[in-house]
C-alpha positions, -999 to +999 in steps of 0.1 A: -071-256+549-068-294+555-043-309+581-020-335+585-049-358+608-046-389+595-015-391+571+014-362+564+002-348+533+018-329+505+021-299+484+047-274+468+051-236+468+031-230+435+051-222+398+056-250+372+075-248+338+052-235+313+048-255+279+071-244+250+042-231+227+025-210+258+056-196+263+060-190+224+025-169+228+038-156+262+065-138+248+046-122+218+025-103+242+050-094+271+067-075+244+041-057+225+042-083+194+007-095+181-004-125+193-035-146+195-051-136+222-082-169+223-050-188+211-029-176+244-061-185+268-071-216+253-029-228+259-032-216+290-061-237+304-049-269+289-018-258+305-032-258+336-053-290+333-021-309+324-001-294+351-029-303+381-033-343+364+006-343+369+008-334+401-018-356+407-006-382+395+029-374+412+011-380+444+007-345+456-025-338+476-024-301+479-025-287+442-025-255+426-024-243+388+012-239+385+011-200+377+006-209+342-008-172+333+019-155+349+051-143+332+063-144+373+053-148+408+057-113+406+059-094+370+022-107+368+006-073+392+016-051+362-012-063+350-036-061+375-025-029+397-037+005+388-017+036+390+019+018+380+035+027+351+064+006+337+096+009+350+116+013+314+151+016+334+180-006+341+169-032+363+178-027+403+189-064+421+179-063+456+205-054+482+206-089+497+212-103+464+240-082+452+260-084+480+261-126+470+268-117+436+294-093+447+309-117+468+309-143+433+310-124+408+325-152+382+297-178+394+273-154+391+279-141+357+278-177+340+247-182+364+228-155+348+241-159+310+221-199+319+195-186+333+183-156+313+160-176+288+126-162+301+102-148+280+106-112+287+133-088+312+115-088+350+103-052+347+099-033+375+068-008+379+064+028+394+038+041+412+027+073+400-006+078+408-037+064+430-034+026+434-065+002+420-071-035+423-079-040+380-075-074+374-108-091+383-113-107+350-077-120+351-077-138+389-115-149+381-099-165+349-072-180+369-098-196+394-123-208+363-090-225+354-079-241+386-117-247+393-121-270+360-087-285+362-091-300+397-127-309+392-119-346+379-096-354+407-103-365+443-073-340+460-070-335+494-071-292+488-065-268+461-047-234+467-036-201+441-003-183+448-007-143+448+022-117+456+023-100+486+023-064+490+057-054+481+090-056+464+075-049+427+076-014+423+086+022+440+064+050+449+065+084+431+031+092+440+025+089+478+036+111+505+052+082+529+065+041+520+042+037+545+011+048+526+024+036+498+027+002+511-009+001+528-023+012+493-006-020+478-017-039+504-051-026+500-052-034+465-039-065+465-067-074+493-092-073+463-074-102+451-072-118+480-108-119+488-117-132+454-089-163+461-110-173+494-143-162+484-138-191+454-131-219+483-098-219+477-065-220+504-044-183+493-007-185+492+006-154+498+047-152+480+065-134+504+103-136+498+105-099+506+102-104+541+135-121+537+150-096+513+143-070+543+153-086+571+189-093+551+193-060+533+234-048+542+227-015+535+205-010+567+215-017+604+196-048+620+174-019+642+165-005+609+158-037+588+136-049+617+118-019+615+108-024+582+100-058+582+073-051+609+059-023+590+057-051+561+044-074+589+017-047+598+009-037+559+004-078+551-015-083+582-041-053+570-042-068+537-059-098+551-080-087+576-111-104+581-100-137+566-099-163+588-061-176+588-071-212+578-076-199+547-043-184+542-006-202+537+023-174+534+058-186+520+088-170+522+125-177+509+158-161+503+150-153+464+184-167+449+189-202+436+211-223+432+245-209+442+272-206+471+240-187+491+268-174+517+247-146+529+216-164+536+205-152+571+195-178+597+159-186+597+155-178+635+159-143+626+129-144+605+107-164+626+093-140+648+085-119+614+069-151+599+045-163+627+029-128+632+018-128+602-022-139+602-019-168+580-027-209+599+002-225+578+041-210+566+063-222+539+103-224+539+132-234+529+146-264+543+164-285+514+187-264+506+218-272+522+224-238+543+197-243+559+192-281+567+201-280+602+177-256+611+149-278+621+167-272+658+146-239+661+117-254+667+130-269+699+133-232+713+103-217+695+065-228+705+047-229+675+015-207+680-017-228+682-036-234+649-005-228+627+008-253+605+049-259+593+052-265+555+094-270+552+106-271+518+120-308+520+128-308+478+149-282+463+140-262+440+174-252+423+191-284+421+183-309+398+190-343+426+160-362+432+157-364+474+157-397+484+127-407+500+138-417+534+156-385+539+122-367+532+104-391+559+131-385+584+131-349+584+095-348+586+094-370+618+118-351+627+096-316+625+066-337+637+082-347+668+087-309+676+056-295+665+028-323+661+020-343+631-009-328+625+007-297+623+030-306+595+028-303+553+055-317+534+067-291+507+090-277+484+114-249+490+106-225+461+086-228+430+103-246+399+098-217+377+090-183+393+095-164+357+083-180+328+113-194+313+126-213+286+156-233+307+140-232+348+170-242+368+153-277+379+143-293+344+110-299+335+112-340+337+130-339+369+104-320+386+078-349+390+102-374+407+108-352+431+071-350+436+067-384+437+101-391+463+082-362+487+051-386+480+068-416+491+088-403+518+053-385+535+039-420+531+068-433+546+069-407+574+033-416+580+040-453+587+060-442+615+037-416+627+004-431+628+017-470+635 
């Protein structure tokens, strides 16, 4: 994983609005419709090869494919997990989230009537038999893709986003959450391993951690429990590979709304940096949490490890200004070291593959070029 040594560098959390006519395809085949299926990969890596020259051209260094293949950061594993079978009920809205949606319920049902264009319902999946890694020709695809797409470009480093080890499914086949949980974990480490054995940086999506650690239905003793046996599960998942190889992101799942029940960040810390991974993505831009950069003043910052704070928002369609950028990432530099400082995003700009994404599709770029300006501004003060 390459470091801020000579200039701040840049990068986002991963998911990129999909092109009208690969969504078109995409949504034959998420709901059992025939579709081409040469058609669907051959939109896909021209997908990807236009999403990489953009951010490229944006003035991002760190690049990834923008999840082109993926009908979500999450809804994708259905396809690549063995012993899950769809889960055909009426979808379940984590605890953290419905108690904001409780709390607004007239924001929150013109939010989702705005937001409901993606190409298929998230669909849960149940576990209902032994767990199996199965998607090898689908992540080797995915790197092929990345792999041919960055290969004209001069970029600083390339990563892939892959789900972590939970919040996708529930067990009906193992004795214990516990088990359950390692066997994803397990599973997912065949992924994993393919991501870093290919040269690439893996992003692991985490917003569960968050989801956990903010649940109301649990007591704080209880939620922390959990989140450490999430901790612990993650942790076994990437044994053996070396943490410079690994980013993990986390955030609080919603968008854009009144975001009341957002939990403070220094809660989740301690969660966060004892998870084996040399750099950690998180929200910043969104207005809850601006002030937040204070914890590092109170938490040392474990050698090796790297800050990546989501200094462009994902759920509003403003365009940062660029000296806002630069002064919040001196502002995280002088508290943890330049060179241990990324300039991101908060979230991905289209975790399901939708029609309408909350930040529009032109909008996107200028905020990757104001993070661009204001890193090169940043730098200017940095290394004078």
């Amino acid at each position: 994983m390459k470091r801020s040594t000579e200039r701040i560098l840049t990068t986002h959390v991963g998911s990129l609005a999909r092109p009208t006519e690969l969504l078109d395809t995409m949504k034959e085949r998420e709901n059992g419709r025939p579709y081409d299926a040469e058609l669907l990969d051959q939109q896909i890596r021209e997908a990807v090869a236009d999403r990489v020259s953009r951010q490229v051209e944006s003035g991002i260094d760190i690049v990834t494919d923008g999840e082109m293949s993926k009908v979500s950061f999450l809804g994708y594993v259905k396809d690549r997990l063995g012993g899950f079978e769809l889960d055909m009920g009426p979808s379940r809205m984590a605890a953290s989230w419905q108690k904001e949606v409780d709390d607004f319920p007239e924001y929150y049902e013109e939010y989702f009537k705005k937001y409901s264009s993606t190409v298929a319902p998230l669909r849960r999946i149940i576990c209902k038999g032994p767990i199996s890694y199965v998607g090898q020709r689908l992540v080797q695809t995915d790197i092929e893709n990345l792999k041919a797409a960055v290969a004209p470009y001069d970029v600083a480093d390339v990563f892939m986003p892959s789900t972590g080890p939970s919040g996708f499914g529930r067990n009906e086949h193992y004795a214990t959450h516990e088990e359950y949980l390692h066997a994803v974990a397990e599973a997912m480490r065949e992924e994993y391993l393919a991501i870093v054995g290919a040269g690439l940086v893996l992003q692991v999506d985490d917003p569960f951690l968050i989801d956990m650690l903010s649940d109301p239905t649990m007591g704080r003793e209880e939620r922390e429990r959990a989140a450490w046996v999430h901790v612990e599960a993650l942790n076994h998942a990437l044994r053996g590979i070396p943490a410079e190889q690994i980013r993990h992101h986390t955030c609080y799942g919603l968008n854009h709304g009144p975001r009341m029940n957002d939990i403070p960040l220094a809660e989740v810390v301690p969660f966060m940096l004892a998870i084996n991974a040399g750099a950690h993505s998180f929200e910043v831009a969104n207005p809850r949490h601006y002030h937040e950069w204070r914890i590092w003043e109170d938490v040392k910052l474990p050698d090796g490890k790297v800050l990546i704070p989501g200094l462009i928002g994902h759920a509003t369609n403003y365009v940062e200004h660029q000296e806002l950028i630069a002064d919040y990432i001196v502002k995280y530099a002088g508290l943890v070291g330049r060179e241990n400082v990324i300039a991101g995003a908060d979230c991905g700009f289209s975790s399901r593959a939708s029609y309408a994404p909350e930040v529009h599709p032109t909008v996107v770029w200028p905020k990757f070029r104001a993070l661009a300006d204001g890193a090169a501004l940043a730098t200017k003060q940095l290394w004078p």
